[in-house]
KEDO-871756 format. One record per atom (N, C-alpha, C, CB): residue in one letter; y negated, x, z negated. Coordinates in steps of 0.2 Angstrom, whole numbers, padded with zeros to 4 digits, always signed. Glycine has a CB too. Layout:
REM residues N
aYXZ/...
END
This chain:
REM residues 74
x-0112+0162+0172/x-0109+0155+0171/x-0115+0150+0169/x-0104+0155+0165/x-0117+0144+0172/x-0119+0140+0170/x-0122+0137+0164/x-0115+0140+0172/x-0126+0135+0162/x-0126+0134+0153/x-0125+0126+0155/x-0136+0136+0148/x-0120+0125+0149/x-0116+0118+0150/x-0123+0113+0147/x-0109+0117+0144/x-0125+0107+0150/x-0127+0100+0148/x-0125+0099+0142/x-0124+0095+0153/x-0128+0096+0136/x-0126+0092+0132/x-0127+0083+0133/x-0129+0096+0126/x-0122+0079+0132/x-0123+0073+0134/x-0122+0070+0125/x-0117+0071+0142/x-0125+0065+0125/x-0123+0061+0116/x-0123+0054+0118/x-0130+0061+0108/x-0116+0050+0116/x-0118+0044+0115/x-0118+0042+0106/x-0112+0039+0121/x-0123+0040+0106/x-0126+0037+0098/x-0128+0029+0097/x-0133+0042+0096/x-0127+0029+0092/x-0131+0022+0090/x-0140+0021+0091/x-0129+0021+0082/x-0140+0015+0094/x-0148+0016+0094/x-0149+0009+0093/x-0152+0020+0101/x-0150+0007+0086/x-0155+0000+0081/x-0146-0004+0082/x-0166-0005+0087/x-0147-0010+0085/x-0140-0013+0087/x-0134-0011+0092/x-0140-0017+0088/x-0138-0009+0094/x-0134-0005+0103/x-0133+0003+0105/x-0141-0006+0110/x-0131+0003+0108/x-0127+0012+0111/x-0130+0014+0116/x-0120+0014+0114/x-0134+0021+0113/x-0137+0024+0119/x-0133+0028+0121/x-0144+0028+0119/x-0134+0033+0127/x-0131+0039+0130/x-0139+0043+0131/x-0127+0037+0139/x-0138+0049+0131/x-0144+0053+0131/x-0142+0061+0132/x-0147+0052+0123/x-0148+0062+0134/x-0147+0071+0136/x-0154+0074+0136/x-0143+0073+0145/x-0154+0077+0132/x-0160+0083+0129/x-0165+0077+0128/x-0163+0090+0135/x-0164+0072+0122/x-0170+0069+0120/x-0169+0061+0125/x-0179+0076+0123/x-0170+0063+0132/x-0171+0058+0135/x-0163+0053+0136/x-0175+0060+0142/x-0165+0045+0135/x-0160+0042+0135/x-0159+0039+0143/x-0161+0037+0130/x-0153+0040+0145/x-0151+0039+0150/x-0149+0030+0154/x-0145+0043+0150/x-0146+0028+0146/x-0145+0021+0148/x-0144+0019+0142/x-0139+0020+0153/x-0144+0013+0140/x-0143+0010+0134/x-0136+0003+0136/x-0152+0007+0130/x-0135+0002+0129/x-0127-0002+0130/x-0123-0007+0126/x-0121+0004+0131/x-0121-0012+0126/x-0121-0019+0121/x-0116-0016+0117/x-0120-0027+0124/x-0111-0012+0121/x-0104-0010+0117/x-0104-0003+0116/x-0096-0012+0121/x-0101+0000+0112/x-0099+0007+0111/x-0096+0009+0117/x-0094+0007+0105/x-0088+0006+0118/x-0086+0007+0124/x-0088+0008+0132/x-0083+0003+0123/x-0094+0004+0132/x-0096+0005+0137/x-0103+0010+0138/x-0097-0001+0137/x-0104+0014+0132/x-0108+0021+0132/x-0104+0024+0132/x-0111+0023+0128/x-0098+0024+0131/x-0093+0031+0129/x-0090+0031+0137/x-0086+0029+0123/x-0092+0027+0141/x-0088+0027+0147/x-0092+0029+0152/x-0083+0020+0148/x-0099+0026+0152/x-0105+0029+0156/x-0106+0035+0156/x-0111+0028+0153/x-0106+0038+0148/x-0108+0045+0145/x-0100+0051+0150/x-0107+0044+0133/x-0096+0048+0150/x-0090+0053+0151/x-0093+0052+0161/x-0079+0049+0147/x-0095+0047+0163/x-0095+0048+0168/x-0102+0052+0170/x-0093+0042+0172/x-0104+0052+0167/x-0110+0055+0168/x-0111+0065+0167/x-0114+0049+0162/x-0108+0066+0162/x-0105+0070+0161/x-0100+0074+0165/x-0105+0069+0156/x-0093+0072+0169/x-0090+0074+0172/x-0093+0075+0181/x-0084+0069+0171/x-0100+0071+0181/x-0103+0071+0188/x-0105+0078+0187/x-0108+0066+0190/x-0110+0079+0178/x-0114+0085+0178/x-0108+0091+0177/x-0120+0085+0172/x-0103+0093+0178/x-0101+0098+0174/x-0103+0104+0176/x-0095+0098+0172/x-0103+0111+0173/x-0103+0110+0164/x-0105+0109+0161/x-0102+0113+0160/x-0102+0102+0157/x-0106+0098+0152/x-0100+0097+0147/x-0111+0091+0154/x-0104+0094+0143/x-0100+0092+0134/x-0103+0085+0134/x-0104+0097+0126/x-0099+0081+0131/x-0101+0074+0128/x-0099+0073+0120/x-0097+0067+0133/x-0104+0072+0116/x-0102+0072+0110/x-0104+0066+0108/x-0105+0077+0107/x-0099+0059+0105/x-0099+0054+0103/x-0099+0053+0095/x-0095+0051+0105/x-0103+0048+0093/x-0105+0049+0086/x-0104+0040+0084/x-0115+0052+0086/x-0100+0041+0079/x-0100+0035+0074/x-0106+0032+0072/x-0097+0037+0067/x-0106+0024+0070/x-0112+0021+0069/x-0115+0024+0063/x-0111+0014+0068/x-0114+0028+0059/x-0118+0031+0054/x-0120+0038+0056/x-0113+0031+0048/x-0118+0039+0063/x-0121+0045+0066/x-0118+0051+0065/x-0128+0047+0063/x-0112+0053+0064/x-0109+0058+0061/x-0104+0058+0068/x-0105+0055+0052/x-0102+0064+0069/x-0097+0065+0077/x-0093+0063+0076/x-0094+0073+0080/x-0088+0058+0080/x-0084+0055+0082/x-0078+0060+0085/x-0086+0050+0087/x-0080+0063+0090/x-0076+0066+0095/x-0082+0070+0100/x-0071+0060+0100/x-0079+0076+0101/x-0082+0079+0109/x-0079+0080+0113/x-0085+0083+0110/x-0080+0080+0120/x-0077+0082+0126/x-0080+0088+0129/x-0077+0077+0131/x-0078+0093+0135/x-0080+0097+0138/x-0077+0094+0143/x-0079+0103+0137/x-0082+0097+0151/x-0080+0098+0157/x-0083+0102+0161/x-0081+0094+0160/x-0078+0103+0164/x-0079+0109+0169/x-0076+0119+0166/x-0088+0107+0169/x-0080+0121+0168/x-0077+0128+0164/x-0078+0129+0156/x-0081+0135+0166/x-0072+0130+0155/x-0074+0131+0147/x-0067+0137+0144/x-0073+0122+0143/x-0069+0141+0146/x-0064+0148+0144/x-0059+0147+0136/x-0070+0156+0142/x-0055+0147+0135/x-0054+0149+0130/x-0048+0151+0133/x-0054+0145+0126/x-0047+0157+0127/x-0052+0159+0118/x-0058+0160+0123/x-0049+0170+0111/x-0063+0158+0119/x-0071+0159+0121/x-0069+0167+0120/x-0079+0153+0114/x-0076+0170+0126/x-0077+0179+0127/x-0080+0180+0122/x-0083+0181+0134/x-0079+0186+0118/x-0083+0187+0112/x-0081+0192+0109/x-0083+0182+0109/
END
């Protein structure tokens, strides 16, 4: 299987980045409009995850796409 992408959209100074492993993808005036970059961006890579983070940085929500077994093998 695959090793899933991790994708983040986070606050960066006044504005919303989107980012995957360090490097930022795109930056964004609204929340909404990182959260919607980030999901498309992530649904192109899958299997990936998009994990969205409140302005104080703390997870919001996360998504998966693509395979994702559950109950996870184990």
């Amino acid at each position: 299987m695959p090793t899933r992408k991790v994708y983040e959209v986070a606050p960066d100074g006044t504005r919303w980045k989107v980012s995957h492993s360090g490097q930022v993808l795109s930056r964004h005036d609204k929340k909404a409009d990182a959260v919607d970059a980030g999901r498309r961006v992530a649904k192109a890579n899958a299997p990936s995850q998009l994990i969205i983070k409140r302005a104080n940085g703390t997870i919001e929500d996360e998504s998966t796409y693509g395979d994702d077994p559950y109950p996870p093998r184990g």
